[in-house]
N, C-alpha and C positions, 0 to 999 in steps of 0.2 A: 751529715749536718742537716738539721731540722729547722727553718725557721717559722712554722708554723705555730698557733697556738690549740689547745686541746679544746674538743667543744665547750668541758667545762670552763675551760676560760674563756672561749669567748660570749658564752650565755654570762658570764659576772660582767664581762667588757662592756655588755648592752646596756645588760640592767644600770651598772655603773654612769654608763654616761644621759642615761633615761632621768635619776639620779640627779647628780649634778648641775643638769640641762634644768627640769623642771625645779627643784627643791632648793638647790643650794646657790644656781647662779643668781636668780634677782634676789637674795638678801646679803650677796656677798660684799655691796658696798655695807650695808646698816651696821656691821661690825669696825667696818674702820671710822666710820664717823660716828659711834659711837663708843670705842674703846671697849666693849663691853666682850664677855666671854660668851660664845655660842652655847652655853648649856641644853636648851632642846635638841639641838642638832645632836651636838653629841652624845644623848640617850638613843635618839633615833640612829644615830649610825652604829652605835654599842648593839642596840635591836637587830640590825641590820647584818652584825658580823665582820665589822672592818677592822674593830678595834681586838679581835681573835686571830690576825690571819695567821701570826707565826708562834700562839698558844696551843698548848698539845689541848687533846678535847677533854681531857679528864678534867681540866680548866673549868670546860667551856668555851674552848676554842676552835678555831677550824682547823689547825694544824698545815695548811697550805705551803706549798715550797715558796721560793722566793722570786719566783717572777712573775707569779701568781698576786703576790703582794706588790710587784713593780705594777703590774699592770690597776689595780685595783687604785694605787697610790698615783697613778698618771688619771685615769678618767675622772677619776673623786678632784684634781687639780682644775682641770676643765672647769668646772663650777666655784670653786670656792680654793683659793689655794691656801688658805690659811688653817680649814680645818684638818688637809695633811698630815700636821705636826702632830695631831693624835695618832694618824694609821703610825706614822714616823716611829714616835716618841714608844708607843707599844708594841712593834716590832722590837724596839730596840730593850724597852722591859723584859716582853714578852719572853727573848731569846736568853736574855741574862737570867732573870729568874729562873727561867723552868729547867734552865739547865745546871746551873750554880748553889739558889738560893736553896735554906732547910725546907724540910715537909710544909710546917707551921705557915709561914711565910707566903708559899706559893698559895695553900687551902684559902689563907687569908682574905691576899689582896690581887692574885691573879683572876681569880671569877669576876668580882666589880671593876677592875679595869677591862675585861673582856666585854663587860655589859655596858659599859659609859657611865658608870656610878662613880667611881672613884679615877682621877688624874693621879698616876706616876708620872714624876719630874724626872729628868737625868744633870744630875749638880756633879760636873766636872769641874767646869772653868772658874778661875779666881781670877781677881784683877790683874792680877801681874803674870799671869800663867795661864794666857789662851790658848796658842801654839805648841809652848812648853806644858805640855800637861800632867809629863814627871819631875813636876817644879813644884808641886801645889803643896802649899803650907797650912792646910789643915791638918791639924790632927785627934787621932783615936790614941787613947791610953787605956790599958785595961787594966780596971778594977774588980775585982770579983766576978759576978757574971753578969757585967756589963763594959761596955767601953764608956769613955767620958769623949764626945768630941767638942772642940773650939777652932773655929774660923768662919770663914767668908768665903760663898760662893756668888759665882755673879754671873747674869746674861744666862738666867735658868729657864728657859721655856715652859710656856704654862704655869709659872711659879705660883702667881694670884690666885688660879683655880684649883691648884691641887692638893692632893691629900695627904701624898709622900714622897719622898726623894728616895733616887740609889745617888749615894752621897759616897763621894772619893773622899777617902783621909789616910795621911802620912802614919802607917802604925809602927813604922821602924825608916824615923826620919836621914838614916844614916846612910839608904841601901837604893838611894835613887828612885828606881821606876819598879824596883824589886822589893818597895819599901810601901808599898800603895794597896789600901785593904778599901772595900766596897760594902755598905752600910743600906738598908731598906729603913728610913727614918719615918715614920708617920708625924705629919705638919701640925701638930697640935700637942706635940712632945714640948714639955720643959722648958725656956731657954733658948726657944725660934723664934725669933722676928722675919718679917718677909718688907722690903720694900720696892714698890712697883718702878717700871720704865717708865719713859715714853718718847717712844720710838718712831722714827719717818714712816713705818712701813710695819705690816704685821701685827697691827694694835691688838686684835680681836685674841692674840696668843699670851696676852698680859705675861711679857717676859719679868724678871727683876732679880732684886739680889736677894740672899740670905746670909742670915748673921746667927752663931750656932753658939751659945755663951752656956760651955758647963751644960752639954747634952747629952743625957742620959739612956744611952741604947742597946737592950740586951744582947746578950754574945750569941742567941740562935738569932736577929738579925743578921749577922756576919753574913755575906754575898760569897759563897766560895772558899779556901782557908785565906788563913790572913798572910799578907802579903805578896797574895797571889790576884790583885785585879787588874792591875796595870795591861796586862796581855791579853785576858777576856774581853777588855771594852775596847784596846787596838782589834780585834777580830772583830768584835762585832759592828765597828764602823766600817770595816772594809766591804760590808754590804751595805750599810744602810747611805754609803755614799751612791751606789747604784740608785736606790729609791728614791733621795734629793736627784739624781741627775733625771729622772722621771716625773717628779715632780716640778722641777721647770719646765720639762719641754712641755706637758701638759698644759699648764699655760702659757707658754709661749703657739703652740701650735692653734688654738683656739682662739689667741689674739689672731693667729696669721689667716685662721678660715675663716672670721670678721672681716678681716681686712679685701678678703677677695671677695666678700660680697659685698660691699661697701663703695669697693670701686668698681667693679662692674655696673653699677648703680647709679655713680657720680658723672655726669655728663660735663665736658667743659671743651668749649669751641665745637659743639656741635657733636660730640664724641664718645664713649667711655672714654673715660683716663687710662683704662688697662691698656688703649690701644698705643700708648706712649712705652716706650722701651723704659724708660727710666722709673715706670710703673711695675712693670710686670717683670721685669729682670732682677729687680730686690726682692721681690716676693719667691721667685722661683731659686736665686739665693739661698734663701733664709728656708724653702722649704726643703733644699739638697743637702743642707748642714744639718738640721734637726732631725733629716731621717737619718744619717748615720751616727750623729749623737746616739739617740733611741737606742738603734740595736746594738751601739757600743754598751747604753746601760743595762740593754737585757742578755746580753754575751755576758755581762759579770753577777749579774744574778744567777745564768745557769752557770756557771762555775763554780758557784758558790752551792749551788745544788748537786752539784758533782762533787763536792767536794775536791775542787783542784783548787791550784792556788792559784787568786786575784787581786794583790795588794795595789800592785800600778794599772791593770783594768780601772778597781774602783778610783784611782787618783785620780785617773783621766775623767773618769766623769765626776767626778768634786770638782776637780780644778779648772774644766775648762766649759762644760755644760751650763753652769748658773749662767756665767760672764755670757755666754753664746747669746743663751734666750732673753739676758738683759737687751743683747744690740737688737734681737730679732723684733722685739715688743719695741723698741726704743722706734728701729724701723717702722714698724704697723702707727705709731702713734704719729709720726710727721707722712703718711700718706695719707691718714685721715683728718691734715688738716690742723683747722684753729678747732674742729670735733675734736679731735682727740686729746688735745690740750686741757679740756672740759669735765668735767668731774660726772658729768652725763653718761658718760662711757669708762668701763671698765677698764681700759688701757693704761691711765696714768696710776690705777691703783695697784694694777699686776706690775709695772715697772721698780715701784716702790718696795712690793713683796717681794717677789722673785731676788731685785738685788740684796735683800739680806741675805740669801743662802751664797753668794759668794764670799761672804766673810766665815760663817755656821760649819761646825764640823771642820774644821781647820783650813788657811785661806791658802789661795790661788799658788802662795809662792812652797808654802808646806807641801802640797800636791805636788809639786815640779819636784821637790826634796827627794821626796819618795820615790818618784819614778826615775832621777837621775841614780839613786842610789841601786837599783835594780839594776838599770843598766851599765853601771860602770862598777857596781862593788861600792860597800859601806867605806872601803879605806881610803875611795878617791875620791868620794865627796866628800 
């Protein structure tokens, strides 16, 4: 057993949180109070190599394993956790594509999403089929050599900014979750409409819905054979729930090293406040849970670099990591006070963020599903 990191990761670990610190943290509020999408950033972090990690290089990619991308995805948190949702969102491309999608396809649109030019979506969810996601009632018909699809996706990340969807559709509505094909749709096709959120938290990720009336998509779109996605994008969540549970604690952890110096700093009756138990004992709490959160999330990336299997690893950190660094930040915000209360400080905006990823990627209770189902067998849950 290893829990070391290799030099090269931890010269990315630096630079990353060098990164973050200087470039990304003081503009991390401007994006939520102003709803707008970080476009510069995200050329600069395309520049940079974030949005390559898990693109092979013939891309353009760096081709990096997957804890390599945990870690880059936790320091990049630290500063801005909303720009995440790109490393996120292209890891999760990144792997579907280059492994699944035709020639054409990958030459296409894997280079500019490596570069920060072009946003890939991932349009699973429909309104009625968040959890159930072998429920979804869009569908593909094929006509000649194109598919026809019609429906409604919704709660798309990045929707507003991007350029194209891997879009789930029903192409053989009769076969359940064996009935589910995967589509590379370019946002300027035909027959797309896109309408925006607006949401408590995460504005800067312009989430929303789409509406798909009579879309016309050729059949070397096709992501893989047809009716064969349902089981690539279950695999490929089983990492990138590792990644979200990295992505919180990243800001959870960086609220909590504010908060120690914050009250080391705050005098009251003559004192720091650290020297009060009821100061320093939530802190050291909250700092005993998130480090074994962490290396529970980096145990299922190298697993996932092993190639061994980690379906209830990755649950455990979907399902109980976000909630964790919701309480720890929720913590850091009433030590600091009627401060933290204040929109002066980054606390109330991480609290806001961070809790949407306990809903994201299937919720709290779906997680428990999963890992009761391991351990007792599918026939007894």
């Amino acid at each position: 057993m290893d829990f070391a990191f290799s030099e090269e990761q931890k010269i990315i670990g630096a630079s990353l949180r060098d990164f973050a610190t200087q470039e990304l943290l003081p503009r991390y509020s401007h994006w939520d109070r102003t709803g707008q999408f970080p476009a510069e950033i995200w050329k600069k972090m395309g520049a940079m190599g974030l949005f390559g990690m898990r693109v092979p290089t013939t891309y353009g990619g760096q081709d990096f394993d997957c804890v390599t991308a945990g870690l880059a995805i936790e320091e990049t948190a630290r500063g801005d956790f909303n720009v995440c949702y790109g490393i996120l969102n292209c890891c999760f491309a990144g792997d579907l594509l280059s492994k699944h999608a035709g020639e054409a396809v990958k030459a296409t649109w894997l280079p500019p999403m490596v570069a920060g030019e072009k946003v890939i979506c991932v349009c699973l969810t429909e309104p009625q089929g968040g959890s159930d996601a072998a429920s979804i009632r869009t569908r593909a018909e094929r006509q000649g050599d194109h598919y026809i699809l019609n429906g409604e996706k919704s709660a798309v990340t990045l929707l507003m900014a991007g350029h194209a969807g891997i879009v789930f559709a029903k192409t053989d509505p009769t076969a359940g979750a064996r009935g589910v094909s995967a589509f590379l749709v370019p946002f300027d096709t035909p027959g797309i409409t896109r309408h925006p959120y607006s949401d408590m938290g995460s504005k800067g990720i312009v989430r929303g819905s789409m509406f798909l009336n009579d879309v016309r998509v050729p059949v070397a779109n096709l992501i893989g054979p047809e009716n064969g996605a349902f089981s690539r994008v279950m695999q490929t969540f089983e990492y990138t729930r590792g990644l979200i549970g990295l992505m919180c604690i990243g800001a959870a952890q960086v609220t909590l090293e504010e908060t120690i110096t914050y009250t080391k700093n705050r005098i009251a009756f003559g004192q720091p406040i650290t020297k009060n138990q009821g100061v320093s004992f939530p802190v050291a709490e909250w700092h005993a849970r998130l480090t074994m959160a962490r290396w529970q999330c980096f145990r299922t990336l190298w697993l996932r670099d092993q190639g061994l299997p980690h379906n209830s690893e990755a649950a455990i950190c979907k399902g109980f990591v976000p909630e964790m660094c919701v309480g720890a930040i929720q913590e850091c915000m009433v030590l600091h006070g009627h401060y933290g209360w204040t929109q002066d400080l980054p606390i109330e905006q991480r609290l806001r963020d961070v809790a949407g990823q306990i809903i994201a990627d299937g919720t709290p209770q779906i997680q428990k599903l999963i890992i009761a189902r391991e351990l007792f067998g599918r026939e007894f849950v």
